[in-house]
Chimera marker file (.cmm) of the C-alpha trace (Angstrom):
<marker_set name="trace">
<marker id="1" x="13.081" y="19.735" z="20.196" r="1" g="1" b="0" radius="0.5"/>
<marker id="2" x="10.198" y="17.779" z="21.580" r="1" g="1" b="0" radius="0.5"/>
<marker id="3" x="8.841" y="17.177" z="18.281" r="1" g="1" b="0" radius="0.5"/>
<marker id="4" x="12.355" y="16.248" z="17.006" r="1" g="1" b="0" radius="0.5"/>
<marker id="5" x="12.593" y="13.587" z="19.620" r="1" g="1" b="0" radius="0.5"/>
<marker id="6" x="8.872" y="12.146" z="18.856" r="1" g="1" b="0" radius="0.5"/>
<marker id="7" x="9.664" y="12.052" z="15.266" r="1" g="1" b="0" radius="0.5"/>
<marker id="8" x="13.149" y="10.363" z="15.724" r="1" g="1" b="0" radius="0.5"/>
<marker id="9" x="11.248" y="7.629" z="17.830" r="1" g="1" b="0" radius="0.5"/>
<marker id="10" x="8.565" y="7.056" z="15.486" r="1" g="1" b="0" radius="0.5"/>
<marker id="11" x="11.172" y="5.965" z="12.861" r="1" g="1" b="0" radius="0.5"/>
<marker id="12" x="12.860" y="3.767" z="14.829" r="1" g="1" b="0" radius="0.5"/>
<marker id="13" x="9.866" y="1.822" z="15.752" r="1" g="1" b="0" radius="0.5"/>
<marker id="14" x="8.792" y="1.443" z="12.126" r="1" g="1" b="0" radius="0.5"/>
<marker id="15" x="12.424" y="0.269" z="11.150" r="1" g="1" b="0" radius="0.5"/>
<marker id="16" x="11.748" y="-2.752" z="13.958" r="1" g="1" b="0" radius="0.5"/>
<marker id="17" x="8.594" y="-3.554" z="12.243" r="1" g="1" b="0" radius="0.5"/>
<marker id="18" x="9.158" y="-6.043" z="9.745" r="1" g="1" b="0" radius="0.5"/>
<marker id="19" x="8.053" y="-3.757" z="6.513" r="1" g="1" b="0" radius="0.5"/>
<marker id="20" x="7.875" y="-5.954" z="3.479" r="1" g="1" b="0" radius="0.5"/>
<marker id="21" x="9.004" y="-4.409" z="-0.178" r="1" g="1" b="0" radius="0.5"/>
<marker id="22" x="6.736" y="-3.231" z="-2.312" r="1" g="1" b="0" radius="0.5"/>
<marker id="23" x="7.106" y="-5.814" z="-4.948" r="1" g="1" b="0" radius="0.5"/>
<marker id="24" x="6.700" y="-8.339" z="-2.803" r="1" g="1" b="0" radius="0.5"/>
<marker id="25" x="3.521" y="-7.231" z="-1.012" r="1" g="1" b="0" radius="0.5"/>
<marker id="26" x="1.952" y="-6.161" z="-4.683" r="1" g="1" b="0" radius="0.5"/>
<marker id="27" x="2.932" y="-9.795" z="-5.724" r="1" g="1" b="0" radius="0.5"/>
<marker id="28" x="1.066" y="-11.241" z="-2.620" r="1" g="1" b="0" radius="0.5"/>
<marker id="29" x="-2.166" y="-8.773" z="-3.024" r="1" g="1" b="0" radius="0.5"/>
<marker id="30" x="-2.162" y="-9.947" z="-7.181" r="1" g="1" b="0" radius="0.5"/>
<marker id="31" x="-2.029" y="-13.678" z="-6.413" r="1" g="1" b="0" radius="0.5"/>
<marker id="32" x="-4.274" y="-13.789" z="-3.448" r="1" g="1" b="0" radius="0.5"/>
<marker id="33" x="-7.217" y="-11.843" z="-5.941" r="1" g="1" b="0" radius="0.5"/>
<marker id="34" x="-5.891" y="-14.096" z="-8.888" r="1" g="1" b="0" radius="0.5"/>
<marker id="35" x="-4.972" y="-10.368" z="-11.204" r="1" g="1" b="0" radius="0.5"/>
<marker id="36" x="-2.195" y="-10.256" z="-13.269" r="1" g="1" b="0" radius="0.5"/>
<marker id="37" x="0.440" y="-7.835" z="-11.018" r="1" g="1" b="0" radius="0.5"/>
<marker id="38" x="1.733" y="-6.064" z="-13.883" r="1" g="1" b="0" radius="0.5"/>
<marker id="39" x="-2.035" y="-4.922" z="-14.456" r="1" g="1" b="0" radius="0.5"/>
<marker id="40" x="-2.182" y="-3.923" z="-11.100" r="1" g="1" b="0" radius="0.5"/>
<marker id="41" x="0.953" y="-1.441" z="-11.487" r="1" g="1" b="0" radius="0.5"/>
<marker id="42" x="-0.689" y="-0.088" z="-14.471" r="1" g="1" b="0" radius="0.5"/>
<marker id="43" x="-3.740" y="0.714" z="-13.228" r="1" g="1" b="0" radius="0.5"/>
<marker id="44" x="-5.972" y="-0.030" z="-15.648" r="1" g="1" b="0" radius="0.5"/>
<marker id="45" x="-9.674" y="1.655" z="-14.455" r="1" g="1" b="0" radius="0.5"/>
<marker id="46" x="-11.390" y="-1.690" z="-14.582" r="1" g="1" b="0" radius="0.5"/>
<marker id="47" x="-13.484" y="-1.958" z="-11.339" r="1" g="1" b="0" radius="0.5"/>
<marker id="48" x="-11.620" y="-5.183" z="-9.585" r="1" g="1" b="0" radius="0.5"/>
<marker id="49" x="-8.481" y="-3.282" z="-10.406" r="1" g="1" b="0" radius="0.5"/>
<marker id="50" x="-8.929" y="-0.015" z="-9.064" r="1" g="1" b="0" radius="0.5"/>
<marker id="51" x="-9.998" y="-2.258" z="-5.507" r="1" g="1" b="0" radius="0.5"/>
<marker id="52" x="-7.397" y="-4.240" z="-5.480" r="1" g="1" b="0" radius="0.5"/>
<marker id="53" x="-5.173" y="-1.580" z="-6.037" r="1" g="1" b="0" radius="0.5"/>
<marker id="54" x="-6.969" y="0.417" z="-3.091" r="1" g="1" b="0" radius="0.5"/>
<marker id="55" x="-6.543" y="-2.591" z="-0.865" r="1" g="1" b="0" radius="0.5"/>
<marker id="56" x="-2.750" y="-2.386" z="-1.964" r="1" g="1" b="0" radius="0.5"/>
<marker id="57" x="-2.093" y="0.978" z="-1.337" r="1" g="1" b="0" radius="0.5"/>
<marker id="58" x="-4.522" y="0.633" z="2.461" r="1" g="1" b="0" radius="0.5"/>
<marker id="59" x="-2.216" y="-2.016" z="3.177" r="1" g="1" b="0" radius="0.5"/>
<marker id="60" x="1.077" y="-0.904" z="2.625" r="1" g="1" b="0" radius="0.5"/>
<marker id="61" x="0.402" y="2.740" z="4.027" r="1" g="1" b="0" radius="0.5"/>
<marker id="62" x="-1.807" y="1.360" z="6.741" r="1" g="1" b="0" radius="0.5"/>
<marker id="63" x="-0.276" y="-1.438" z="7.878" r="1" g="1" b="0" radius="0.5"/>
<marker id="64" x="3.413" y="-1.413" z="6.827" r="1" g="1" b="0" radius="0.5"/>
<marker id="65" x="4.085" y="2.343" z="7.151" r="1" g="1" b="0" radius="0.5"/>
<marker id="66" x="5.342" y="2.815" z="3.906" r="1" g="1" b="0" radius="0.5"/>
<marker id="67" x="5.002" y="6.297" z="3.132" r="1" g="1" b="0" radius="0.5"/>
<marker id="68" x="2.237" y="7.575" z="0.424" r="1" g="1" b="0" radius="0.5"/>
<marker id="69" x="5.259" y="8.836" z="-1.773" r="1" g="1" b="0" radius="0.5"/>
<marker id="70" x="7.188" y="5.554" z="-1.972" r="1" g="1" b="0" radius="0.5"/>
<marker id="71" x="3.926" y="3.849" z="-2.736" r="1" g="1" b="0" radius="0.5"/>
<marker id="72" x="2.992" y="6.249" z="-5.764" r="1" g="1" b="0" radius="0.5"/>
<marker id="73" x="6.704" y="6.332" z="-6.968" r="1" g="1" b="0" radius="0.5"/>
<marker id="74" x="6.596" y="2.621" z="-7.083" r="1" g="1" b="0" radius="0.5"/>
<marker id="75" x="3.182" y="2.450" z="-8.634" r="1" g="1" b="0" radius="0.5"/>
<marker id="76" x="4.104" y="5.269" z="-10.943" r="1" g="1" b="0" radius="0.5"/>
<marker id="77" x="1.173" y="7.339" z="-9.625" r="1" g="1" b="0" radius="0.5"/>
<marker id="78" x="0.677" y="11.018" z="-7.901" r="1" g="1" b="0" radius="0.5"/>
<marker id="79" x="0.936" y="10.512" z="-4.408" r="1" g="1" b="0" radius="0.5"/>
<marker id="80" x="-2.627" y="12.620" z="-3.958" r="1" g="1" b="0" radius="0.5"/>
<marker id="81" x="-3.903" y="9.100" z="-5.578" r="1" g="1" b="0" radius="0.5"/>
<marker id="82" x="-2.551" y="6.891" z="-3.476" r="1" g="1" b="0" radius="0.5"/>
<marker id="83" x="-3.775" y="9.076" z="-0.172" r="1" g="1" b="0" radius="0.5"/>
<marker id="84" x="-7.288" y="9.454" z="-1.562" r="1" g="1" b="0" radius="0.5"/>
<marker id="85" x="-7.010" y="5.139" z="-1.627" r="1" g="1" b="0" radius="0.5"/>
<marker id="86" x="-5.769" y="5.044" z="1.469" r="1" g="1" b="0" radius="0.5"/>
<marker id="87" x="-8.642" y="7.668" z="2.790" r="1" g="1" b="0" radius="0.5"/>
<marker id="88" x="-11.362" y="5.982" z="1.086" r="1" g="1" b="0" radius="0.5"/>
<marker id="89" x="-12.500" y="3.991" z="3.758" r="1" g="1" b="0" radius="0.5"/>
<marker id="90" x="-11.733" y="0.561" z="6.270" r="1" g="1" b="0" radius="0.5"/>
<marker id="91" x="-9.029" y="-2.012" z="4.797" r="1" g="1" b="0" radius="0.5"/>
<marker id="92" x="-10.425" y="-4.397" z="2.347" r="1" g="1" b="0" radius="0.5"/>
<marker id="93" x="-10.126" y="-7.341" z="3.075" r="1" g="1" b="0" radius="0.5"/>
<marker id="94" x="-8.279" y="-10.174" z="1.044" r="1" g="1" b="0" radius="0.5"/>
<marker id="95" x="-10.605" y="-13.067" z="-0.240" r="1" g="1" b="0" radius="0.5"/>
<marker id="96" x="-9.630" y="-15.959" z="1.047" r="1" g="1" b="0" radius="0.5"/>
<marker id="97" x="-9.371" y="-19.429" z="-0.995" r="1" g="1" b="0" radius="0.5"/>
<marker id="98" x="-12.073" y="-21.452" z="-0.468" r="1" g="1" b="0" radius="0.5"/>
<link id1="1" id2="2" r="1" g="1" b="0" radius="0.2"/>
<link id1="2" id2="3" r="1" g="1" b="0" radius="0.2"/>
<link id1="3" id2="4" r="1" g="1" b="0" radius="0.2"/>
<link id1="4" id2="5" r="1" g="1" b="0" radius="0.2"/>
<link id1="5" id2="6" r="1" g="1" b="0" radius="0.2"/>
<link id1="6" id2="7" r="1" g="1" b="0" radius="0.2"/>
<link id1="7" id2="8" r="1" g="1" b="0" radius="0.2"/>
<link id1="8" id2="9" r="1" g="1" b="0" radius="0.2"/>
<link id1="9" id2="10" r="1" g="1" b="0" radius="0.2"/>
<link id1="10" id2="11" r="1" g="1" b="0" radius="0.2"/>
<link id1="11" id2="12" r="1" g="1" b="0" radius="0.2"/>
<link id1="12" id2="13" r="1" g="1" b="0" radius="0.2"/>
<link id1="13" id2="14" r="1" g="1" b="0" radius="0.2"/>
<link id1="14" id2="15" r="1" g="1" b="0" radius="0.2"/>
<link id1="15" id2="16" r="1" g="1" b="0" radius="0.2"/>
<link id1="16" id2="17" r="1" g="1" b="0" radius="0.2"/>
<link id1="17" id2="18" r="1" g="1" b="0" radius="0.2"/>
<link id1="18" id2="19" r="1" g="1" b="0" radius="0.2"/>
<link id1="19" id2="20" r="1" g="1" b="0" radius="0.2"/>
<link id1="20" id2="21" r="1" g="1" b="0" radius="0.2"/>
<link id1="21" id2="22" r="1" g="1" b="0" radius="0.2"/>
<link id1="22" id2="23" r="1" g="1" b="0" radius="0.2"/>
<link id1="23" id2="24" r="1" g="1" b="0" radius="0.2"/>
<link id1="24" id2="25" r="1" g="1" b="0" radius="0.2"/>
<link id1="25" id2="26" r="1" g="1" b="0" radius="0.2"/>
<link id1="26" id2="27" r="1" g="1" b="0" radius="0.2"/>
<link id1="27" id2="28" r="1" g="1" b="0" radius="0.2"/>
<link id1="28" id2="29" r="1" g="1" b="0" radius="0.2"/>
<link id1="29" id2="30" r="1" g="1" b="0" radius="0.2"/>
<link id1="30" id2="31" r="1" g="1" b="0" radius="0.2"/>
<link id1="31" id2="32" r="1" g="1" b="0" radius="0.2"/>
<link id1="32" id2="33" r="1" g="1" b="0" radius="0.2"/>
<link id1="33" id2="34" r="1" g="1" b="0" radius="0.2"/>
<link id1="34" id2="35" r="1" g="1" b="0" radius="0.2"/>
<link id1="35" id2="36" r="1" g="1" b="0" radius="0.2"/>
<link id1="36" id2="37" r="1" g="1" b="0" radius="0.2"/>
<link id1="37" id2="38" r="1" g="1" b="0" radius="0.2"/>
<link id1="38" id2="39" r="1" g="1" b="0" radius="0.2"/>
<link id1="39" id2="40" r="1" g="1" b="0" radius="0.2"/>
<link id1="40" id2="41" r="1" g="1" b="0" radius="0.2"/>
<link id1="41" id2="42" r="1" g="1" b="0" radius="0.2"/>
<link id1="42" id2="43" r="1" g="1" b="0" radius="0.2"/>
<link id1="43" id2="44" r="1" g="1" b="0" radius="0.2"/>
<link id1="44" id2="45" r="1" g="1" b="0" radius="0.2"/>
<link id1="45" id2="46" r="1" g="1" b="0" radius="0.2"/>
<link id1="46" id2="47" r="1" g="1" b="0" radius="0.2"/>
<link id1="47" id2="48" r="1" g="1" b="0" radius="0.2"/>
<link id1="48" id2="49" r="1" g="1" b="0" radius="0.2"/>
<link id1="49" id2="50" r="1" g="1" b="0" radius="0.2"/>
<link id1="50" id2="51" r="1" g="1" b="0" radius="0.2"/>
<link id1="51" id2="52" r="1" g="1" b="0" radius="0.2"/>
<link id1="52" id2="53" r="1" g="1" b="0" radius="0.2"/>
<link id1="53" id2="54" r="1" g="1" b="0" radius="0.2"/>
<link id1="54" id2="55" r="1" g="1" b="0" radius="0.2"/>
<link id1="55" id2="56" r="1" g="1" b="0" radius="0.2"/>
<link id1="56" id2="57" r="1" g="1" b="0" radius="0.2"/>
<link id1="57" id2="58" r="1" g="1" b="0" radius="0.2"/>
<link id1="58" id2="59" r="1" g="1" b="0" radius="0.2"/>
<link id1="59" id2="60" r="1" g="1" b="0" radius="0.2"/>
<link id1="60" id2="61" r="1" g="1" b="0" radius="0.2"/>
<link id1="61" id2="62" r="1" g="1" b="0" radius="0.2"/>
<link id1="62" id2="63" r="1" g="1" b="0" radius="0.2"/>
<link id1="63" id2="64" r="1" g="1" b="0" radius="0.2"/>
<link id1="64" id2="65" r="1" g="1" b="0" radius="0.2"/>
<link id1="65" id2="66" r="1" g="1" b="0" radius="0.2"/>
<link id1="66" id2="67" r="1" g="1" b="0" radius="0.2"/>
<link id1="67" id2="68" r="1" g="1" b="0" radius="0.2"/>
<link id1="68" id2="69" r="1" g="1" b="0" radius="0.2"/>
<link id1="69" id2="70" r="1" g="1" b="0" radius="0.2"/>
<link id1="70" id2="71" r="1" g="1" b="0" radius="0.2"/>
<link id1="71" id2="72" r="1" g="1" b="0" radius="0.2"/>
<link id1="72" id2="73" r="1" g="1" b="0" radius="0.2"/>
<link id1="73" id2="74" r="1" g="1" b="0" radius="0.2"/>
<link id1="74" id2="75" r="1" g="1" b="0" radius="0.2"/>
<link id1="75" id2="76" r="1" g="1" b="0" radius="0.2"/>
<link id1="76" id2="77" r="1" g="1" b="0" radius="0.2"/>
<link id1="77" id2="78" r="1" g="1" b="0" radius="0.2"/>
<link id1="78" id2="79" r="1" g="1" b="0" radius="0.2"/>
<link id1="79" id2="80" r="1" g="1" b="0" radius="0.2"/>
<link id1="80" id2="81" r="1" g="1" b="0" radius="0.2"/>
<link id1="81" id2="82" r="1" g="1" b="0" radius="0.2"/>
<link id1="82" id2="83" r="1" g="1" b="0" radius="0.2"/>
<link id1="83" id2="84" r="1" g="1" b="0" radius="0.2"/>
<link id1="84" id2="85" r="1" g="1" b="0" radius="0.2"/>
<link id1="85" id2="86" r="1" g="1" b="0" radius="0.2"/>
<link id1="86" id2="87" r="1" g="1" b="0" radius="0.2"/>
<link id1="87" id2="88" r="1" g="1" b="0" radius="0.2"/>
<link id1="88" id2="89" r="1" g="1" b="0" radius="0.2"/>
<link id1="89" id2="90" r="1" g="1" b="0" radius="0.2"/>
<link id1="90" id2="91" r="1" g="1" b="0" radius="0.2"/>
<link id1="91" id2="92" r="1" g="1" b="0" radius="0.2"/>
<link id1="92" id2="93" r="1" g="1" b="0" radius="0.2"/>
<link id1="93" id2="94" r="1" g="1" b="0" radius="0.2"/>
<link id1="94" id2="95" r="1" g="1" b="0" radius="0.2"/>
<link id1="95" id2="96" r="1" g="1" b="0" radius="0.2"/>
<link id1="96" id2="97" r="1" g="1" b="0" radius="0.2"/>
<link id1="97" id2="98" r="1" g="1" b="0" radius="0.2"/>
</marker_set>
């Protein structure tokens, strides 16, 4: 019952976060690293890709609590890929314009 409660909690708290939509957060990761976001849903295995795609997947788990399976329906991906990503290490960090 306890863990019931806990769970029940835990999604009310991430509905009060603001969670952007996938698209949108894709589109902001592809402009801010200048990619083409249709390239990025592809998932071509060009090096920049596959990071930028990691930093996608970090940040929308990570820091908008989407869950892994959302993110690899929406990226058309297994949802082991997107948690290795998310695994792989700290957030990237997005460059910034100079």
């Amino acid at each position: 019952m306890t863990a019931e409660t806990e769970a029940k909690e835990r999604e009310t708290l991430r509905l009060k976060r603001k969670m952007p939509e996938l698209s949108a957060l894709l589109r902001e990761v592809a402009q801010r690293e200048a990619l083409d976001e249709e390239g990025l849903r592809k998932l071509r295995r060009a090096r920049e890709i596959v990071t930028v795609t990691k930093l996608f997947c970090q940040l929308a788990v990570r820091k908008y609590r989407h869950s892994g399976s959302s993110v690899a329906r929406f990226l058309g991906v297994t949802t082991s890929l997107v948690n290795r990503y998310v695994a792989s290490g700290d957030f990237f960090e997005l460059r910034r314009d100079t």
